[in-house]
Every structure is written in structure tokens, then in C-alpha cells.
N, C-alpha and C positions, 0 to 999 in steps of 0.2 A: 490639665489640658484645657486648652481656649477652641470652643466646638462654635459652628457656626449654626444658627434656628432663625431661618427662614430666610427673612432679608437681612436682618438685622443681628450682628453681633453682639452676643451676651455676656457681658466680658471685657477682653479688653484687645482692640485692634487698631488700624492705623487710617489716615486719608486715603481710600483706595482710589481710582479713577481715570486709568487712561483709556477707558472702553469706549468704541464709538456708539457706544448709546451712552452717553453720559448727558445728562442734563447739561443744558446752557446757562441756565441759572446759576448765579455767582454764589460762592462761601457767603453765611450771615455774616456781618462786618464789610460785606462788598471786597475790600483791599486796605492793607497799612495805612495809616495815614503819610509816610514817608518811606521810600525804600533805605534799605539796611548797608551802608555803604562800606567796603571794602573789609579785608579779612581781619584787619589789624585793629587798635584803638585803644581805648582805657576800658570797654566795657567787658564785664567778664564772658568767656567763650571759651568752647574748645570745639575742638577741626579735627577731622578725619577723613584723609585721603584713601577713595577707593578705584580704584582703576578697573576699566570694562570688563567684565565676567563674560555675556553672553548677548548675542539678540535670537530674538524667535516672535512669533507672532500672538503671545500669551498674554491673557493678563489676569494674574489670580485673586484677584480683587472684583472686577465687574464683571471677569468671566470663570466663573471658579468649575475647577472640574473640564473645563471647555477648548482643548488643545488647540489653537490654530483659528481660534474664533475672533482674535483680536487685530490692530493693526501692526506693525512692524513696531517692538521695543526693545531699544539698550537698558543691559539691565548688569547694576553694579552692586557691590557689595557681596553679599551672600550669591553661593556661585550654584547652590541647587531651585533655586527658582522658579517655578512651573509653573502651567496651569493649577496641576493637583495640590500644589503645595497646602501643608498645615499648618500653623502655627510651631507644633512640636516639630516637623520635619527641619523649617528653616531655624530653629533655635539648636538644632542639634548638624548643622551644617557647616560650611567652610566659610572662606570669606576671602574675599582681594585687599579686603580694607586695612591700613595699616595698624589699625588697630584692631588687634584681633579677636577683642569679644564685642566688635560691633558685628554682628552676624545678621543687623537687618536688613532692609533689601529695597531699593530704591531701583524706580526705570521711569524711562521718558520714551515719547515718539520716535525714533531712526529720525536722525538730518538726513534729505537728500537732496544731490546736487541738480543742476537743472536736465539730466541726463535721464535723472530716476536714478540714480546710481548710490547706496546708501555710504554719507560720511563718517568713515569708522572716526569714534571719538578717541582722544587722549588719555583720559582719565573723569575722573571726578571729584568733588570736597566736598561733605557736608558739613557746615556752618551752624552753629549751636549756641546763642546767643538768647538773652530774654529782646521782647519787643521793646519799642521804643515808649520809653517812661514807667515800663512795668518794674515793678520793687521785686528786685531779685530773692528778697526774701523770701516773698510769697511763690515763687516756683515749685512746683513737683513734676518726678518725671512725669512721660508720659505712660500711661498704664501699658502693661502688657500688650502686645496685639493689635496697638492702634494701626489703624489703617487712616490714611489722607490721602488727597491729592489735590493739587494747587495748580492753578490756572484753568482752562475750558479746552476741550477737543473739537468744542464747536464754535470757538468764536471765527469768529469774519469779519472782526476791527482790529486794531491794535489794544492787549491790555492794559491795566494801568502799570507803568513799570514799576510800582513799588511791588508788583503779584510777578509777572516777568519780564524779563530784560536782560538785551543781548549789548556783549561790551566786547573791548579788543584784548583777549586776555584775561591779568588781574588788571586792567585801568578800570579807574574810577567814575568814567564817563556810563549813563545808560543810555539804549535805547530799544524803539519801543519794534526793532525790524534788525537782523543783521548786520552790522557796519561794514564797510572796506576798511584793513586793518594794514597798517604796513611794519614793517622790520620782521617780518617772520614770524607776524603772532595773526594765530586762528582767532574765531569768534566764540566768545565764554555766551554761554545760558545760565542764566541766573534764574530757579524759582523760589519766590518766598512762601512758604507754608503758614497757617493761620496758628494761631498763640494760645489762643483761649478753648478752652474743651468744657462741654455743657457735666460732664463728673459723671455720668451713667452709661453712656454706649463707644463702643471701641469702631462702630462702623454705622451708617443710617443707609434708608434707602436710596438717595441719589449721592452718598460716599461723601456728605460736603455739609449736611447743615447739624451735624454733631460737634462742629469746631466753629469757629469766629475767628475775626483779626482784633485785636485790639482796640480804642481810637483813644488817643489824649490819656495815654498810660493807665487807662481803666480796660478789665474786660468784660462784655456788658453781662446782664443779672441772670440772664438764659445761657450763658458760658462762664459760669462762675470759676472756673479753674487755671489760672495761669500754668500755662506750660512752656518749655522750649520756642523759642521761633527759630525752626529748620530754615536756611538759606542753600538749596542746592543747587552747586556751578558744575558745570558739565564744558569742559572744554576740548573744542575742536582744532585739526589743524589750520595749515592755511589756506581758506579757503573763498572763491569767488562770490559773493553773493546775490550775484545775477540768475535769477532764478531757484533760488533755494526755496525747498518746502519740507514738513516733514510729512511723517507716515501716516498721521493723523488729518492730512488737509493743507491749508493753508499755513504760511509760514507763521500766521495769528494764533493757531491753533495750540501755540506750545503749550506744555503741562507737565507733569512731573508726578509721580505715585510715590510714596515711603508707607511702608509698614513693620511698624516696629517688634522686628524679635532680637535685639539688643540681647546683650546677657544682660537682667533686669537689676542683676547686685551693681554690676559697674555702671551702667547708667545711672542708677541712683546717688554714686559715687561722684562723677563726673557732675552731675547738677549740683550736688553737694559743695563738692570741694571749687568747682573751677565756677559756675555759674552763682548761685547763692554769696559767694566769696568774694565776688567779683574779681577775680583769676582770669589773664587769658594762659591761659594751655596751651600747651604745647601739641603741633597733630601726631597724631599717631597714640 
């Protein structure tokens, strides 16, 4: 069992973070040196599509234990999710996701329209690729339990869209706000997750400086661990962008939470075979 002592995870957890007291202070690493462009390519990867579970106003990462203490989040994958959640509770839970021993559990702000009116989402993909220039060799998963979370609740600029970025759909184009989308396609949320993990804690106190981004396919000497770079797309339908924000604030403010309770043999499996391999995979 993955128990939690004090602030800090002892063990093994994920980037937690969509609490509004989260630090404004960026990931060590700042952001990618380039964003991760579309789902397809030669580099190895494997995807899995998980479509919306729930929202509720919880977040068991910065607010653990704390029903109702958070702002409005969509929350996918794993379908029992709570405030109270454990580690063991979500490892021995269900899942939307098409693969079904991905049982971790990812959530973001609520989009809302300029009504206040929240945008039920479509679905969502999580994107499992190494960063750019890292030697796939050197991958491991990520331990047990990690907890992350990628981008800021508090920013009031645009981020760098290699950390978020909103596009029409799957195109290829980013940017750092919403687009107008025509032929019938809603607006995708892209968050990139940070790559490199310092090798000893699954969670820190502001949920963000136990992980690094990369730079120039190294990860630096204080995050010695190459891991996974998580790409999670969250697509909505079609929708106005005049006035859109989310739950968290400003339409700047997006971000994204993963906490990894994967079944830990198939994950292993999957870096293994499809990522170390250079394999893309197929989703589900």
C-alpha cells in the first residue's frame, strides 16, 4: 500500500495539482523545449482513449480527504475518483479507458461557456511518448502513485504552448487561447506533462518540483530519471470561443492532474514493448 506522511508522498505518486492554492510557480525545467506535435509519427508511443467518467468539485491530490473544497473538474479514466481516494482504492477500481488496465485517473478544470454553463467534454487520449531527444532506452516507467500536474491554476498570461495548447480537433496547428474551428470540429486541450522525475518522491509539496521537463534530450542532474512524457488531449464539442473560461479562472489558467494507478505490470509492459522499442501502438 502507497500511504501518504504529511505533505509528501513516500512512495510512489503522480503530478497532482489542480487546487486553487496551487503555486504559480512553473515545473523545474520551466516547459519542453518544443511542443509534441500530433498523435502519429515514427517515434515510439502508445494512446489510450478515455472518455468523461464524472465532474464534481474534488481534487484528491491538493485537496485530499476534502469533499467539495476544490474548483469544478472533469475527471476521466478511472470512474471511482474522489476526494477520499487511495492509491489502493483507484488501483482496484473501473475505468472508461479503452484500455482497461489503465485504471489511472486524470482530470482538468470544467470548460465553461460564456453563460457559466459547463462544456460537457467528448472524450479524452492520453499520449505516451518519450520527450524530445530523450533515448528511449533509458525510460522507466513511472513509479507507483505518481502524482503530477501540468500547467498553472494561477496563471493570467498565455502559457508556453509547448506546457498548453488549444487546437481545432487533431490539427496540427497550436495555440496559446481557444481557436474558431469550422467543419464541425470542437476545440482540443492539449497538456504536456514534465519527463524527467528526481528518482525518490511520488508527490512534493507544491505537487510540481519532484518532476522537470527535459531540454536538448537531456534531463537535468536534480531529475535524473527519464520517464514517460504524458501528452493529454481533451476534446470538446463545437463550440464558441467568445468568452470561454474554465473553472479554475481564466481561460490562461488551464492545467491538467494525472495520477498514476495504472496496473503497474502493464505499464511496465507498454514502455517496454511500444516506447523503449520504438513501436507506435496501437490505442486501447
Amino acid at each position: 500500500m502507497i500511504a501518504r506522511t504529511g505533505a509528501v508522498l513516500v512512495g510512489v505518486t503522480a503530478l497532482a495539482g489542480c487546487g486553487d492554492a496551487e503555486s504559480s510557480r512553473p515545473q523545474s525545467g520551466a516547459a519542453p523545449d518544443q511542443p509534441l506535435q500530433g498523435p502519429q509519427g515514427a517515434v515510439g508511443q502508445f494512446a489510450v482513449e478515455c472518455p468523461w467518467s464524472h465532474s464534481s468539485f474534488d481534487d484528491p491530490i491538493v485537496h485530499p480527504g476534502h469533499a467539495g473544497a476544490s474548483h469544478r473538474h472533469d475527471f476521466f479514466g478511472n470512474t471511482t475518483t474522489a476526494a477520499d481516494s487511495t492509491y489502493d482504492d483507484l488501483l482496484g477500481g473501473s475505468t472508461t479507458c479503452d484500455q482497461r488496465l489503465d485504471t489511472a485517473s486524470y482530470w482538468a478544470p470544467s470548460l465553461l461557456a460564456a453563460d457559466g454553463a459547463p462544456v460537457a467534454p467528448l472524450g479524452a487520449t492520453a499520449y505516451y511518448r518519450a520527450g524530445v531527444g530523450i533515448d528511449e532506452a533509458l525510460l522507466e516507467p513511472y513509479p507507483a502513485g505518481l502524482m503530477m500536474v501540468a500547467g498553472s491554476a494561477t496563471a493570467r498570461s498565455p502559457q508556453p504552448i509547448s506546457v498548453v495548447a488549444w487546437a481545432c480537433g487533431s490539427g496540427g496547428q497550436r495555440h496559446a487561447s481557444p481557436p474558431t474551428c469550422a467543419g464541425g470540429v470542437g476545440p482540443r486541450l492539449l497538456v504536456t506533462f514534465p519527463d524527467c522525475w528526481d528518482g525518490r518522491r511520488i508527490d512534493s509539496d507544491d505537487h510540481q518540483i519532484h518532476v522537470s521537463y527535459s531540454h536538448q534530450g537531456a534531463c537535468p542532474d536534480t531529475h535524473p530519471t527519464a520517464i514517460p512524457q504524458l501528452q493529454f488531449a481533451i476534446d470538446y464539442p463545437p463550440t464558441d470561443p467568445e468568452g470561454l473560461s474554465l473553472a479554475s479562472g481564466p481561460i490562461e489558467t488551464a492545467h491538467a492532474d494525472f495520477w498514476n494507478t495504472w496496473n503497474q505490470d502493464k505499464l511496465a509492459t507498454e514502455v517496454d514493448l511500444c516506447l523503449r522499442q520504438q513501436h507506435v501502438c496501437s490505442l486501447g
